[in-house]
Backbone as JSON Lines, residues from 0, in Angstrom:
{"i":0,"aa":"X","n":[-22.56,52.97,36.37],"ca":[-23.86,52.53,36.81],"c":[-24.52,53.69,37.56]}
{"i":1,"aa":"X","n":[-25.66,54.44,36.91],"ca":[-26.07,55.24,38.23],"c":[-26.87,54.6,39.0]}
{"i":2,"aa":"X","n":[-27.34,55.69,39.92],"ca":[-27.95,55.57,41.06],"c":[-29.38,54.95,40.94]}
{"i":3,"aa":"X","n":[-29.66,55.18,39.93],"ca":[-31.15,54.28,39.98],"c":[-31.81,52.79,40.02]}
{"i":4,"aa":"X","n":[-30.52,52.34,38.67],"ca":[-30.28,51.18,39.32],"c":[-29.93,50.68,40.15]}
{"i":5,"aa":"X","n":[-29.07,51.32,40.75],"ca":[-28.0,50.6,42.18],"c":[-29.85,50.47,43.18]}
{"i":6,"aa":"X","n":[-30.57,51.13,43.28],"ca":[-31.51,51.17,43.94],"c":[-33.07,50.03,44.14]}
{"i":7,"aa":"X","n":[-33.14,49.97,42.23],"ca":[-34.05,48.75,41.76],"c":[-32.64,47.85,41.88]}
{"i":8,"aa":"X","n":[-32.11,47.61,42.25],"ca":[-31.2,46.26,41.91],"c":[-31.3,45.92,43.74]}
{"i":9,"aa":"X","n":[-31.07,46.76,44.55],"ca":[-31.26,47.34,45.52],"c":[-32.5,46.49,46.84]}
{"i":10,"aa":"X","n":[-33.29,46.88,45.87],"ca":[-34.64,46.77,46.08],"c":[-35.05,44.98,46.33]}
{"i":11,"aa":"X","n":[-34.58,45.04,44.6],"ca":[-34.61,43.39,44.5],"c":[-33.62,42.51,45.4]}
{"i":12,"aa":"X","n":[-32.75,42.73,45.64],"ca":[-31.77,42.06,46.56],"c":[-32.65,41.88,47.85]}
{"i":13,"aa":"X","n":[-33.18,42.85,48.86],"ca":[-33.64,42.99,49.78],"c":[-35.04,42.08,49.53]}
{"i":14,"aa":"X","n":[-35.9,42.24,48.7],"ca":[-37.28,41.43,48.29],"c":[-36.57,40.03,48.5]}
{"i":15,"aa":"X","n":[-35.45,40.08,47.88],"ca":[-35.42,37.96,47.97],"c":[-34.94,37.82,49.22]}
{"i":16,"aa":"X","n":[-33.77,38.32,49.88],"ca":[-33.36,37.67,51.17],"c":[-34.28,37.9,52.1]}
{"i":17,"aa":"X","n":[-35.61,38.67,52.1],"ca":[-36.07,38.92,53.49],"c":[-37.02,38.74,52.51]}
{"i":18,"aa":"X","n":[-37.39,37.57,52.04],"ca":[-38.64,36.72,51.27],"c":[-39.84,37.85,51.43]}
{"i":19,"aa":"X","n":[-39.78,38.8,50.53],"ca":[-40.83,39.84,51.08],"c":[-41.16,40.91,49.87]}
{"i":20,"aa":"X","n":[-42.09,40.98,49.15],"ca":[-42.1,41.36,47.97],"c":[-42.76,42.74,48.19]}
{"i":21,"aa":"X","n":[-43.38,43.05,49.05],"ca":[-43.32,44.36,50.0],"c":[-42.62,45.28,50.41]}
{"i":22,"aa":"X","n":[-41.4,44.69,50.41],"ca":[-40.33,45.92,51.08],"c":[-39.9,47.01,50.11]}
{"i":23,"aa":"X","n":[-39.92,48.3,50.91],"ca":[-39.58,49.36,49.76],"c":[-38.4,50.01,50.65]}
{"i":24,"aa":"X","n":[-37.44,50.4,50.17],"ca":[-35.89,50.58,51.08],"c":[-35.69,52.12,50.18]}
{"i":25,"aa":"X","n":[-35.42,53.16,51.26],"ca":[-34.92,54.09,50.77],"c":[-32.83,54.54,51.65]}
{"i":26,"aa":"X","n":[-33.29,55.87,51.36],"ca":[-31.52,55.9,52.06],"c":[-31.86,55.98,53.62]}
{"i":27,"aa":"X","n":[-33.04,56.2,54.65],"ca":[-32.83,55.92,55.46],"c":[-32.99,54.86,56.38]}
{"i":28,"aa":"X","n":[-33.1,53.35,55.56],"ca":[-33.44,52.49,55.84],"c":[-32.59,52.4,56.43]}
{"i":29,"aa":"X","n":[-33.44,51.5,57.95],"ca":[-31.86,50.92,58.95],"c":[-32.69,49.26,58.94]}
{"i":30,"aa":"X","n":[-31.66,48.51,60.13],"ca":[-31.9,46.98,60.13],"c":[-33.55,46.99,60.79]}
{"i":31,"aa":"X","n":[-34.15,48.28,61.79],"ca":[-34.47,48.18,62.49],"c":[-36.47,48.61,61.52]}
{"i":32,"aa":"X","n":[-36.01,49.23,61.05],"ca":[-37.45,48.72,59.58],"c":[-37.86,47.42,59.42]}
{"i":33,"aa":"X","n":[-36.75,46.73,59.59],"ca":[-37.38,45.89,58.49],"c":[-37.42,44.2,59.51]}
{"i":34,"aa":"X","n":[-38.36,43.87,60.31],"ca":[-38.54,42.91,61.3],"c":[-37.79,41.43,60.8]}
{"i":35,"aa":"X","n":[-37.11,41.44,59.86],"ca":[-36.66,39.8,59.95],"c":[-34.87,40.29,59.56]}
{"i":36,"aa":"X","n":[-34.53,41.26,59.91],"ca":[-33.2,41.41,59.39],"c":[-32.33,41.89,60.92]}
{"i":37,"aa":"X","n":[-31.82,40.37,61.13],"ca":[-31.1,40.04,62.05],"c":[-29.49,39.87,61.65]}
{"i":38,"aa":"X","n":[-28.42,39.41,62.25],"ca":[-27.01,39.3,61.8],"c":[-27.13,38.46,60.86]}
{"i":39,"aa":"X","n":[-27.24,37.09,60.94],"ca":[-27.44,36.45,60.12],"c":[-28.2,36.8,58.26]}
{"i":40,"aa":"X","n":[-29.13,36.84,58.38],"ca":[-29.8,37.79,57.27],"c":[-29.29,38.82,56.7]}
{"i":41,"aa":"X","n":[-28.25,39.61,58.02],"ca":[-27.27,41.02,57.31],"c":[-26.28,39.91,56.18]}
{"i":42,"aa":"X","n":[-25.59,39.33,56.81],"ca":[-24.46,38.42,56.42],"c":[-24.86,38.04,54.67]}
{"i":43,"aa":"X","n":[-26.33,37.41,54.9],"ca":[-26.6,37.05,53.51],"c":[-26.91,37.82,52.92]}
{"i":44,"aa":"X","n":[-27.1,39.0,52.88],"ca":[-27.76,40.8,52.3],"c":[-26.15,40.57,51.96]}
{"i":45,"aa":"X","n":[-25.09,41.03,52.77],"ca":[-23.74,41.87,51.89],"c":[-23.24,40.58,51.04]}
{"i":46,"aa":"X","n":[-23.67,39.63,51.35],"ca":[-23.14,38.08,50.06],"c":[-23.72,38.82,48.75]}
{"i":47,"aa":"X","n":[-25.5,38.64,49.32],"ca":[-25.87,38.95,47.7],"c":[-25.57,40.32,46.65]}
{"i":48,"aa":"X","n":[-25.7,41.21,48.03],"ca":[-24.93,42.63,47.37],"c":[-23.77,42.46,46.66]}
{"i":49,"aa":"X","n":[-23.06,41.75,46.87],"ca":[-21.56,41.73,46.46],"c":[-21.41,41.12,45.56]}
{"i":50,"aa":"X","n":[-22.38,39.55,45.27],"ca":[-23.01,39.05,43.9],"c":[-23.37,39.49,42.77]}
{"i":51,"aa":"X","n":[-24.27,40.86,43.15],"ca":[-24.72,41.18,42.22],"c":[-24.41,42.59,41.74]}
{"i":52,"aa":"X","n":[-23.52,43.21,42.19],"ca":[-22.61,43.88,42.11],"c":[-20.8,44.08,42.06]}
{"i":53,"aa":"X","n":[-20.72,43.6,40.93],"ca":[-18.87,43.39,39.94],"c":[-18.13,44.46,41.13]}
{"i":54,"aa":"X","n":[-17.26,44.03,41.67],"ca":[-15.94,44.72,42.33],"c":[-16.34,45.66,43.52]}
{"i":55,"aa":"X","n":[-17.73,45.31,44.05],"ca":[-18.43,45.73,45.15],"c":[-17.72,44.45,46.33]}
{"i":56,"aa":"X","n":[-16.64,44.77,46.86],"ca":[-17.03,43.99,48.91],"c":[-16.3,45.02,49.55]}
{"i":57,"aa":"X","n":[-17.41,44.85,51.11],"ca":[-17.48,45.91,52.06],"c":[-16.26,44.97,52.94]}
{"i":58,"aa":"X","n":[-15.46,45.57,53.42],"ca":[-14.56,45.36,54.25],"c":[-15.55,45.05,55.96]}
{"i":59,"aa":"X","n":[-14.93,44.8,56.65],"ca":[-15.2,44.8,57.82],"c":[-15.62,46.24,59.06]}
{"i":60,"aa":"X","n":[-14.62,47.0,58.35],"ca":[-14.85,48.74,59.1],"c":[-16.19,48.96,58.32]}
{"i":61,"aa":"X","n":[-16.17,49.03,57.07],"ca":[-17.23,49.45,57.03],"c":[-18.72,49.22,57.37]}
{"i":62,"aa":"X","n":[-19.17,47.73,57.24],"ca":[-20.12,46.8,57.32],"c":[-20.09,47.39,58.9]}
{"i":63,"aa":"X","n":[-19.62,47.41,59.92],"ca":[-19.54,48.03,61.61],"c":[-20.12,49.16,61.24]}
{"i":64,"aa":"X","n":[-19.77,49.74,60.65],"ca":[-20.19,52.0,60.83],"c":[-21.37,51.77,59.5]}
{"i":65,"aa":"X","n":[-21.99,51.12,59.16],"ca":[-22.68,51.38,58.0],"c":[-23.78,51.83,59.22]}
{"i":66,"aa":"X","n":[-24.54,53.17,58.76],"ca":[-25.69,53.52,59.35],"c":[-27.25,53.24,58.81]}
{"i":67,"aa":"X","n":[-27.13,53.47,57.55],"ca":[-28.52,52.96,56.68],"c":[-28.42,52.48,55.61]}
{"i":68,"aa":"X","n":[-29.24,52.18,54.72],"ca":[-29.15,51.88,53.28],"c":[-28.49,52.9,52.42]}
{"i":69,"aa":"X","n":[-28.62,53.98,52.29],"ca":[-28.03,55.04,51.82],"c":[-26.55,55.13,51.98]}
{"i":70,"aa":"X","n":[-25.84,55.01,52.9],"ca":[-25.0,54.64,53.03],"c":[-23.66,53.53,52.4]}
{"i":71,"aa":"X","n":[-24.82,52.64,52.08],"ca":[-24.17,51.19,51.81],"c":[-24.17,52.2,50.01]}
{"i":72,"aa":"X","n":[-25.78,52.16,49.82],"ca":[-25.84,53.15,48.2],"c":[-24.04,53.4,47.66]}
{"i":73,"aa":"X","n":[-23.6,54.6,48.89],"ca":[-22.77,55.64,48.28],"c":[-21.5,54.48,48.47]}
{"i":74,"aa":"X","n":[-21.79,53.82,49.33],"ca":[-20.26,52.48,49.14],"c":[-20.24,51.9,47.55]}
{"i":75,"aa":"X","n":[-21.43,51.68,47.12],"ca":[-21.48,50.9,45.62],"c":[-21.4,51.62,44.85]}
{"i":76,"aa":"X","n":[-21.7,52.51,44.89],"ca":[-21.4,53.91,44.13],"c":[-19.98,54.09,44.09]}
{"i":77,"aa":"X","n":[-19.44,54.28,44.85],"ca":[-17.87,54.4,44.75],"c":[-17.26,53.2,44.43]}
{"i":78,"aa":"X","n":[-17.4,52.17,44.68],"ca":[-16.31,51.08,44.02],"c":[-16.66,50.62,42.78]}
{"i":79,"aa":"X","n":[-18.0,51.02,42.43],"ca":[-18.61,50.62,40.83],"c":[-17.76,51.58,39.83]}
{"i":80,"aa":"X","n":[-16.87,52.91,40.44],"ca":[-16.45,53.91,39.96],"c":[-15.05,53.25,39.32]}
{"i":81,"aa":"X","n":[-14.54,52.41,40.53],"ca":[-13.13,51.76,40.63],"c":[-12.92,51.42,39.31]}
């Protein structure tokens, strides 16, 4: 899978959970962009990520140290590799 999709797929994930057909997410997106993405809302972001991405889940260390969107990117990137 490259990177482009991981990004429009990306994209769309973020548009539905934060009901917002506006949002445009690059790699330095943090929680702090985007005004309705609280713990809760994270919680349902790595559900749907992990939905919609085959043999994608973030462990616990990581989901703690994740710094931006870009980040999470190079996580799906690597286990899509698996």
């Amino acid at each position: 899978m490259n990177e482009e999709i991981i990004w429009n797929r990306l994209t769309e994930i973020f548009r539905d959970v934060f009901e917002d057909e506006d949002i445009v997410i690059g790699p330095e997106t943090v929680a702090q962009d985007i005004l309705e993405w609280d713990s809760l809302s994270n919680i349902q972001l790595l559900v749907a990520i992990e939905k919609a991405f085959d043999g994608v889940k973030f462990n616990t260390g990581e989901v703690a140290n994740l710094k931006n969107v870009g980040q999470m990117v190079d996580i799906i990137i690597h286990r899509s590799k698996e």
